[in-house]
N, CA, C and O atoms as a GROMACS GRO file, in nm:
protein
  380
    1UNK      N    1  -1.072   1.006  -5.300
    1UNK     CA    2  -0.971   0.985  -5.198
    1UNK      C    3  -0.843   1.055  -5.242
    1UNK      O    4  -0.811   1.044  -5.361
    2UNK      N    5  -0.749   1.142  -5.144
    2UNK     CA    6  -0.677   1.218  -5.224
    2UNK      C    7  -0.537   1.094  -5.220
    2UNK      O    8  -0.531   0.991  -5.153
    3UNK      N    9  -0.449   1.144  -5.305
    3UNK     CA   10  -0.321   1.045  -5.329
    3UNK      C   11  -0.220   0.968  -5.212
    3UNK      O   12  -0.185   0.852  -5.191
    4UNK      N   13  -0.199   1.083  -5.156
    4UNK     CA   14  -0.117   1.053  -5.058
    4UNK      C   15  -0.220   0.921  -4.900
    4UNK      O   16  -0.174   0.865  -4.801
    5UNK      N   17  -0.337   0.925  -4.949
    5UNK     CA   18  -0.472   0.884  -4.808
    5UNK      C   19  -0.427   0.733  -4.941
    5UNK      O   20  -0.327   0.665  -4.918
    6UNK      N   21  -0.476   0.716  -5.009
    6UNK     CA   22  -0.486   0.642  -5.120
    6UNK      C   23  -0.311   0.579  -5.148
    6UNK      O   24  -0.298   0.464  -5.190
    7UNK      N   25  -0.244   0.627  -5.132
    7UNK     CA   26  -0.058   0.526  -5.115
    7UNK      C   27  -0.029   0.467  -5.000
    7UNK      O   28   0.045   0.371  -4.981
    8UNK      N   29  -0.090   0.529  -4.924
    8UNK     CA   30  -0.063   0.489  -4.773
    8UNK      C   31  -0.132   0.383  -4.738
    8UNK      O   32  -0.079   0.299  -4.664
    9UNK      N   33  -0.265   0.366  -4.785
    9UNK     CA   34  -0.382   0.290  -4.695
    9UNK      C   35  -0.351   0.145  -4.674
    9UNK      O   36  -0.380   0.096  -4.565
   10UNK      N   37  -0.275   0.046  -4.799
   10UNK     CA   38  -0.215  -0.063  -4.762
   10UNK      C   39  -0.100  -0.053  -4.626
   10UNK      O   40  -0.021  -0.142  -4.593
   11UNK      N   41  -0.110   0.026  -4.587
   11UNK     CA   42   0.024   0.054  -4.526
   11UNK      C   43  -0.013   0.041  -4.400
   11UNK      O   44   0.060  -0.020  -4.321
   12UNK      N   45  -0.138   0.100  -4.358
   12UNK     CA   46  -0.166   0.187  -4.245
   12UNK      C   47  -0.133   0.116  -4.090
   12UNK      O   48  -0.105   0.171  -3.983
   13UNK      N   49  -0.152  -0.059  -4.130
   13UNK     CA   50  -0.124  -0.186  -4.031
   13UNK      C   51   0.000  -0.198  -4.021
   13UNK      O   52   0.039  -0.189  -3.905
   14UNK      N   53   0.098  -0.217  -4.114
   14UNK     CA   54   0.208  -0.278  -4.082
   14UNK      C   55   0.339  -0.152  -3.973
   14UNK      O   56   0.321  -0.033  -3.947
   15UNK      N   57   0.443  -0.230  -3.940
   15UNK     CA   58   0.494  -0.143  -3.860
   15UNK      C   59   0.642  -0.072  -3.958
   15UNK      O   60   0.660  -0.144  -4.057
   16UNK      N   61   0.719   0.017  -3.954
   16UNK     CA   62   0.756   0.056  -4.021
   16UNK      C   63   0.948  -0.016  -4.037
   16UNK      O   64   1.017  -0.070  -3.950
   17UNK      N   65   0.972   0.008  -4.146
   17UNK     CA   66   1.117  -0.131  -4.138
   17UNK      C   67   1.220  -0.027  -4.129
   17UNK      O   68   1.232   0.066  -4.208
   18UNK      N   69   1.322  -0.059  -3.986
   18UNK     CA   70   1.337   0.072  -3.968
   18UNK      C   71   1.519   0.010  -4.012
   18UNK      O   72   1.618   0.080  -3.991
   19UNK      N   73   1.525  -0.108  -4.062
   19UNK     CA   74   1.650  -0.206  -4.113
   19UNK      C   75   1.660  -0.201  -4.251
   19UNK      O   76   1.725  -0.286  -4.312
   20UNK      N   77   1.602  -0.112  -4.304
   20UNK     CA   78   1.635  -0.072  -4.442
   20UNK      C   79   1.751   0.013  -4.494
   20UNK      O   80   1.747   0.130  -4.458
   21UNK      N   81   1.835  -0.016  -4.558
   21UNK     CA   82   1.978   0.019  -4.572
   21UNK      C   83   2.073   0.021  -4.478
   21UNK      O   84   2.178   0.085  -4.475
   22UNK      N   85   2.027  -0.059  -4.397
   22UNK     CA   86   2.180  -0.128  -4.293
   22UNK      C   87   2.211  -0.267  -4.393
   22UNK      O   88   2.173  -0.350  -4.476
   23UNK      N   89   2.358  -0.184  -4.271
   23UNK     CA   90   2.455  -0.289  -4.286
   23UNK      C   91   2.482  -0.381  -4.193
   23UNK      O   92   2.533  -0.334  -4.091
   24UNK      N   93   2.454  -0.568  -4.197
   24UNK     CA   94   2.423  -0.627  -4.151
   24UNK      C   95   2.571  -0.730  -4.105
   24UNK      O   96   2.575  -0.828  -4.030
   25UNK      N   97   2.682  -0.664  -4.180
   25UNK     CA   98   2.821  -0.744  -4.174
   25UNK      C   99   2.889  -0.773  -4.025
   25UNK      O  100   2.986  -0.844  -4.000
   26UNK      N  101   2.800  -0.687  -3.925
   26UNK     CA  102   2.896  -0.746  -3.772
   26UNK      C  103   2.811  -0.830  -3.719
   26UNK      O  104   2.820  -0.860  -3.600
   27UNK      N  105   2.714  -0.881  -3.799
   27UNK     CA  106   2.680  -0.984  -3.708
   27UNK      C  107   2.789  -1.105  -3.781
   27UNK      O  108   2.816  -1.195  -3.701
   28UNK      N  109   2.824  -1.112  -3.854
   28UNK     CA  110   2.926  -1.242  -3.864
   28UNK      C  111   3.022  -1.253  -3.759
   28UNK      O  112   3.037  -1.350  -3.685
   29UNK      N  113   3.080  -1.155  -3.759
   29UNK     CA  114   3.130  -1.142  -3.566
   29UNK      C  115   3.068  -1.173  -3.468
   29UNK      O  116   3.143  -1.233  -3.392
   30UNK      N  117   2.967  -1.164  -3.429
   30UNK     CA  118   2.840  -1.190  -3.334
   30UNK      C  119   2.870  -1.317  -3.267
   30UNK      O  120   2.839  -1.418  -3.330
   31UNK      N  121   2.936  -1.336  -3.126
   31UNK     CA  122   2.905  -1.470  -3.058
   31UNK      C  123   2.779  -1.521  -3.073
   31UNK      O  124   2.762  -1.636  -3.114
   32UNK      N  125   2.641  -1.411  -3.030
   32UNK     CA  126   2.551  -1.496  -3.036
   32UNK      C  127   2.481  -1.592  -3.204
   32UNK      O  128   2.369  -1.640  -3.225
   33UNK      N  129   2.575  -1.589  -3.271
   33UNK     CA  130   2.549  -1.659  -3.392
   33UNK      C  131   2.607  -1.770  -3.423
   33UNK      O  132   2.605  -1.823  -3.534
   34UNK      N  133   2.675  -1.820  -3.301
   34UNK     CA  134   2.754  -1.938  -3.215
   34UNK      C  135   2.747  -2.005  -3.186
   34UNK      O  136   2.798  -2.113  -3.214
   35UNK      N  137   2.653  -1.960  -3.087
   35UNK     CA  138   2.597  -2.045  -2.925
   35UNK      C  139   2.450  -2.046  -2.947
   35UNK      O  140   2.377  -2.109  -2.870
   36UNK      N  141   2.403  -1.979  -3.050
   36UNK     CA  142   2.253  -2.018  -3.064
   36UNK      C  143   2.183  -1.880  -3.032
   36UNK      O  144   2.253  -1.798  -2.973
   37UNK      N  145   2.044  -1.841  -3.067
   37UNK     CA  146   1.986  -1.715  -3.036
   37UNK      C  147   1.858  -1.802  -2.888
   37UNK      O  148   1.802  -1.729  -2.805
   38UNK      N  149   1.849  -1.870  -2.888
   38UNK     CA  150   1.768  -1.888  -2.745
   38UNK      C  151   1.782  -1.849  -2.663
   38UNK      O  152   1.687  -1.796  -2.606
   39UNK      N  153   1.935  -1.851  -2.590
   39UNK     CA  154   1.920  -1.746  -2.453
   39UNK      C  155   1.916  -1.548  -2.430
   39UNK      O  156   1.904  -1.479  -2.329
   40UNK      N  157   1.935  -1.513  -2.580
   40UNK     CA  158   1.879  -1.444  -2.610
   40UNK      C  159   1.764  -1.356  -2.625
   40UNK      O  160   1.773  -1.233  -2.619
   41UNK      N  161   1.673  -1.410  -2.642
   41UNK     CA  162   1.536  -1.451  -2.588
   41UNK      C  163   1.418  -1.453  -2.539
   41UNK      O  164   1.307  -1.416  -2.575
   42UNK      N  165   1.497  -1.545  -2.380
   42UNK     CA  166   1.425  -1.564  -2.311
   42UNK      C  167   1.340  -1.482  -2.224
   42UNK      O  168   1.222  -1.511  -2.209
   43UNK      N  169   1.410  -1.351  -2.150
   43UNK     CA  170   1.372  -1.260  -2.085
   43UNK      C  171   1.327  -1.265  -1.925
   43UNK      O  172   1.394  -1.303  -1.830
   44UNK      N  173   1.222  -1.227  -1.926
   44UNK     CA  174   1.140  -1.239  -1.843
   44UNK      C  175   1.110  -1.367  -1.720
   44UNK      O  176   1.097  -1.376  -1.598
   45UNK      N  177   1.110  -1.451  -1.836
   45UNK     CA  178   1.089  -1.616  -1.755
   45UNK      C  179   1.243  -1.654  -1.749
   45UNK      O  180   1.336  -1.611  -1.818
   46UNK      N  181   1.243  -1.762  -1.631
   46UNK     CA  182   1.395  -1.829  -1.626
   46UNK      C  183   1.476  -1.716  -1.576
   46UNK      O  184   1.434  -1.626  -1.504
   47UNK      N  185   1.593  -1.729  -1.619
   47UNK     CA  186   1.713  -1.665  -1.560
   47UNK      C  187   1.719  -1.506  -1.624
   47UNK      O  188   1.803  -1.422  -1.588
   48UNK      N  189   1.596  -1.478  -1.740
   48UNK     CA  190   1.660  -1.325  -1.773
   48UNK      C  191   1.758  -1.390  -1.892
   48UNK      O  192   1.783  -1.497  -1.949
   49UNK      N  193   1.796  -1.239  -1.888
   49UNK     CA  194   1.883  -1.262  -1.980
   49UNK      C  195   2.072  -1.273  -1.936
   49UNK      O  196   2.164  -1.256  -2.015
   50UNK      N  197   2.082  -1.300  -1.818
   50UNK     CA  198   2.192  -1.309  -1.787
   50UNK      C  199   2.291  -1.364  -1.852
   50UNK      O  200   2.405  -1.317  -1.857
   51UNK      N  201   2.239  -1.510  -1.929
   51UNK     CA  202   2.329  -1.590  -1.992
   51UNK      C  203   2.405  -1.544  -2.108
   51UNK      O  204   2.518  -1.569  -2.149
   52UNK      N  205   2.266  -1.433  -2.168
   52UNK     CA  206   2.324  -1.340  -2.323
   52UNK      C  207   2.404  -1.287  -2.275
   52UNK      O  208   2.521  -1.327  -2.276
   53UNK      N  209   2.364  -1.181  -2.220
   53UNK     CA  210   2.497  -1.070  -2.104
   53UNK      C  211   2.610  -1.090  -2.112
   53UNK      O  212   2.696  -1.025  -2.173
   54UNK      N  213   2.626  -1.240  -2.014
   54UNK     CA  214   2.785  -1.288  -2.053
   54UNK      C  215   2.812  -1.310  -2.184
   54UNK      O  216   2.929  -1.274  -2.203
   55UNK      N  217   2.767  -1.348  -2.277
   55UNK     CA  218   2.796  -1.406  -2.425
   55UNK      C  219   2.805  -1.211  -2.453
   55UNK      O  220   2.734  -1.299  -2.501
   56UNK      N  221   2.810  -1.146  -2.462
   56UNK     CA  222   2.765  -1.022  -2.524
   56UNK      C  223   2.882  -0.962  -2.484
   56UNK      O  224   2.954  -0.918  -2.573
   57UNK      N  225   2.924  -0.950  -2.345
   57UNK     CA  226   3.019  -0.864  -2.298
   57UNK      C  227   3.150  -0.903  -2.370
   57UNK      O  228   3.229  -0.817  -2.410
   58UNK      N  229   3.173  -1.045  -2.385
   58UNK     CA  230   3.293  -1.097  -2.474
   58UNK      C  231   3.309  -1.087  -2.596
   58UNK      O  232   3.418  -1.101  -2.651
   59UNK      N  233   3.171  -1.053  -2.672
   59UNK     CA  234   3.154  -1.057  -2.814
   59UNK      C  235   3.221  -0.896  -2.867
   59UNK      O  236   3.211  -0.785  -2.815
   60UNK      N  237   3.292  -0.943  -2.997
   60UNK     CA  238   3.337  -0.839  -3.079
   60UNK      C  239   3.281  -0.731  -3.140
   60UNK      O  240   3.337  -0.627  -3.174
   61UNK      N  241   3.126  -0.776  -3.155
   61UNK     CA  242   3.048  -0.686  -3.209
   61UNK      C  243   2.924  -0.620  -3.104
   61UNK      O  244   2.825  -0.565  -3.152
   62UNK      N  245   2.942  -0.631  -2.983
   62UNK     CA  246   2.863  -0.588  -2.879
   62UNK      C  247   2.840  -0.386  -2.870
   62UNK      O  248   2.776  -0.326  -2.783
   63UNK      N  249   2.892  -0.346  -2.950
   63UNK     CA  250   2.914  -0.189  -2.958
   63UNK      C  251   2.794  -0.182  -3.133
   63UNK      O  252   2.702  -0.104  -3.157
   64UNK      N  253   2.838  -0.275  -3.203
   64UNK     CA  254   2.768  -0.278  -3.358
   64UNK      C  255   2.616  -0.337  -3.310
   64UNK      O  256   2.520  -0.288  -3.369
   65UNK      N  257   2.595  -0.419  -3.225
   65UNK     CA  258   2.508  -0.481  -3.170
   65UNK      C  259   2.390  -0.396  -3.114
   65UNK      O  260   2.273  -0.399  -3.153
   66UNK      N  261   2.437  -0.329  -3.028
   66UNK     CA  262   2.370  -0.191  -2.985
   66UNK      C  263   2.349  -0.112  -3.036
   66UNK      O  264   2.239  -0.066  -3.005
   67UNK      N  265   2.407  -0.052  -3.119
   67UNK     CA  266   2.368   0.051  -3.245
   67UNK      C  267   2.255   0.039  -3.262
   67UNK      O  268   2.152   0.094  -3.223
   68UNK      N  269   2.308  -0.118  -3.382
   68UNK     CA  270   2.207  -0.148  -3.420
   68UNK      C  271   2.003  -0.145  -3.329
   68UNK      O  272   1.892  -0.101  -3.357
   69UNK      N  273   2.046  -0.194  -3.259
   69UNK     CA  274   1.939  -0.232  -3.172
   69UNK      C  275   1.860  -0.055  -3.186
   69UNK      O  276   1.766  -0.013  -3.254
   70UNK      N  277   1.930  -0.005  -3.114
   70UNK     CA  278   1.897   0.147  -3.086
   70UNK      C  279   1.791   0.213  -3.189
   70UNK      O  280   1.681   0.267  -3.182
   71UNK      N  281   1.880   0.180  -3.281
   71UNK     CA  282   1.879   0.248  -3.457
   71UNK      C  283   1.714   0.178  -3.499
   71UNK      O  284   1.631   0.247  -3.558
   72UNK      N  285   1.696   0.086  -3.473
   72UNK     CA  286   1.584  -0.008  -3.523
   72UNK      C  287   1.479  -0.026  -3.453
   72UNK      O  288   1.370  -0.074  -3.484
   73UNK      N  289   1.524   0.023  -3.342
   73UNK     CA  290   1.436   0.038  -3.243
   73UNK      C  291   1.372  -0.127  -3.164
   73UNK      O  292   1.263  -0.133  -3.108
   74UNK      N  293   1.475  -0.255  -3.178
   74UNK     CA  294   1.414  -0.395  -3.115
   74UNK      C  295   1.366  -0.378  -3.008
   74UNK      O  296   1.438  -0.319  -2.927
   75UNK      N  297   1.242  -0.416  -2.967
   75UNK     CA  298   1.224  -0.417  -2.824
   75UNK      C  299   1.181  -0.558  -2.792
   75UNK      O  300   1.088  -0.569  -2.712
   76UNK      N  301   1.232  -0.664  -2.841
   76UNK     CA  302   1.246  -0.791  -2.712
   76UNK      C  303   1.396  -0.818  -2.771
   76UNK      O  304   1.460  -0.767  -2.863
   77UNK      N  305   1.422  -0.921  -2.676
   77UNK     CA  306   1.572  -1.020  -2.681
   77UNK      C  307   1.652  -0.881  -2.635
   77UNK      O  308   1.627  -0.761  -2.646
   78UNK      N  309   1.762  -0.962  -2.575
   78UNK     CA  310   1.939  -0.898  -2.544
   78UNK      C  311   1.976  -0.902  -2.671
   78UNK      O  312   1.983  -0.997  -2.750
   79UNK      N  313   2.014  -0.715  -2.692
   79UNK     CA  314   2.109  -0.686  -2.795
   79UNK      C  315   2.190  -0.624  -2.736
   79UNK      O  316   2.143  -0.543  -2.657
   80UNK      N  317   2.334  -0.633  -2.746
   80UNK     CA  318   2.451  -0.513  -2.700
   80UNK      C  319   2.453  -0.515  -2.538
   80UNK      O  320   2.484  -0.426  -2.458
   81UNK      N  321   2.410  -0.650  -2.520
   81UNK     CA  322   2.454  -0.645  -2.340
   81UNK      C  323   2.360  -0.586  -2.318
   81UNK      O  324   2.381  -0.527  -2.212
   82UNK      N  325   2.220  -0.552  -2.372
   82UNK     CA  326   2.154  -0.517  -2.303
   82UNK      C  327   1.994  -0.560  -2.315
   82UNK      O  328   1.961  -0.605  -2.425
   83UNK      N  329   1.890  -0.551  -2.213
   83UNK     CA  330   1.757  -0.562  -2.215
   83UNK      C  331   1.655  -0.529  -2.291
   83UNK      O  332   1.713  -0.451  -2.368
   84UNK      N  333   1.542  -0.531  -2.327
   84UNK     CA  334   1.448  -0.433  -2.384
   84UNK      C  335   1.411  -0.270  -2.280
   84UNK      O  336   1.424  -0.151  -2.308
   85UNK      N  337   1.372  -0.328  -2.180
   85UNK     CA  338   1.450  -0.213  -2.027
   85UNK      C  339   1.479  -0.107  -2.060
   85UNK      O  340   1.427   0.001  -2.088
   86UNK      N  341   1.645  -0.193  -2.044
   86UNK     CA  342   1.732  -0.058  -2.066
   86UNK      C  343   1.774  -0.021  -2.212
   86UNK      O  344   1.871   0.054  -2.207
   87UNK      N  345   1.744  -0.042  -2.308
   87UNK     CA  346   1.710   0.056  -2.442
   87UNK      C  347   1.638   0.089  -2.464
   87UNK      O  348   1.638   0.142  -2.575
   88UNK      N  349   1.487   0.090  -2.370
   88UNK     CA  350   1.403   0.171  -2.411
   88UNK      C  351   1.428   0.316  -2.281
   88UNK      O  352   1.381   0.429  -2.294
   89UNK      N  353   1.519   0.261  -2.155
   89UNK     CA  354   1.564   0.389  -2.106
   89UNK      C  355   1.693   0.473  -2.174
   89UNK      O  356   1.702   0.592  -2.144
   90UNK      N  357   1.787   0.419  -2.256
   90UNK     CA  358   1.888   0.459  -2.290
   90UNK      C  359   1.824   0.546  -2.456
   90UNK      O  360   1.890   0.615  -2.534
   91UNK      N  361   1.713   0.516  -2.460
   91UNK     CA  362   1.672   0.598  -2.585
   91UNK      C  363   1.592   0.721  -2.534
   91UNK      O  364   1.596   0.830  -2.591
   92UNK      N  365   1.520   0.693  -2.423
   92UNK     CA  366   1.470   0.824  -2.358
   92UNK      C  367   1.547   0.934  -2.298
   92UNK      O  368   1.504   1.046  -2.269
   93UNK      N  369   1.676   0.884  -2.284
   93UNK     CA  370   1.732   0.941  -2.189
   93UNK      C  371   1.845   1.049  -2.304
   93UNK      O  372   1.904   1.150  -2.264
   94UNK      N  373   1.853   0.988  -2.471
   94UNK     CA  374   1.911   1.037  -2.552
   94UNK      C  375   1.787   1.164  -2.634
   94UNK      O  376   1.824   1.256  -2.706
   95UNK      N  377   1.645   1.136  -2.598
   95UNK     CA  378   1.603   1.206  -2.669
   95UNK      C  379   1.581   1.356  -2.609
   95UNK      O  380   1.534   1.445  -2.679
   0.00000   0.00000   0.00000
């Protein structure tokens, strides 16, 4: 088996950590670390994520929030005022 087939192969399942050498300091700013991460969330069922939305648009770190999100690629819960949705259109639309 050559080296590189053979370093990898534990690997081949897991997904890749794309939060490795961030910096994690605006979430102490973060309303939603406040009010709780549940409505956060929710999505789909119930109200959406409207309730984050509002908590997000007021929050200090809603610009660090999104970055982040972007950068890492989350695709469930409201990060940065926004959906899974629309960061997976706001990343297509950058590439």
């Amino acid at each position: 088996m050559p080296l590189l087939e053979e370093a990898t192969e534990d690997f081949e399942d897991q997904e890749p950590d794309f939060t490795q050498g961030e910096d994690f300091s605006w979430q102490e700013d973060a309303l939603c670390a406040q009010v709780g991460y549940e409505p956060f969330f929710q999505g789909k069922g119930g109200q959406g994520y409207s309730d984050a939305k509002r908590v997000c648009r007021m929050c200090p770190a809603v610009q660090a929030c999104l970055s982040f999100a972007l950068r890492t690629r989350q695709d469930t819960g409201c990060w940065g005022a926004t959906s899974p949705d629309e960061r997976l259109a706001l990343r297509q639309s950058a590439a």
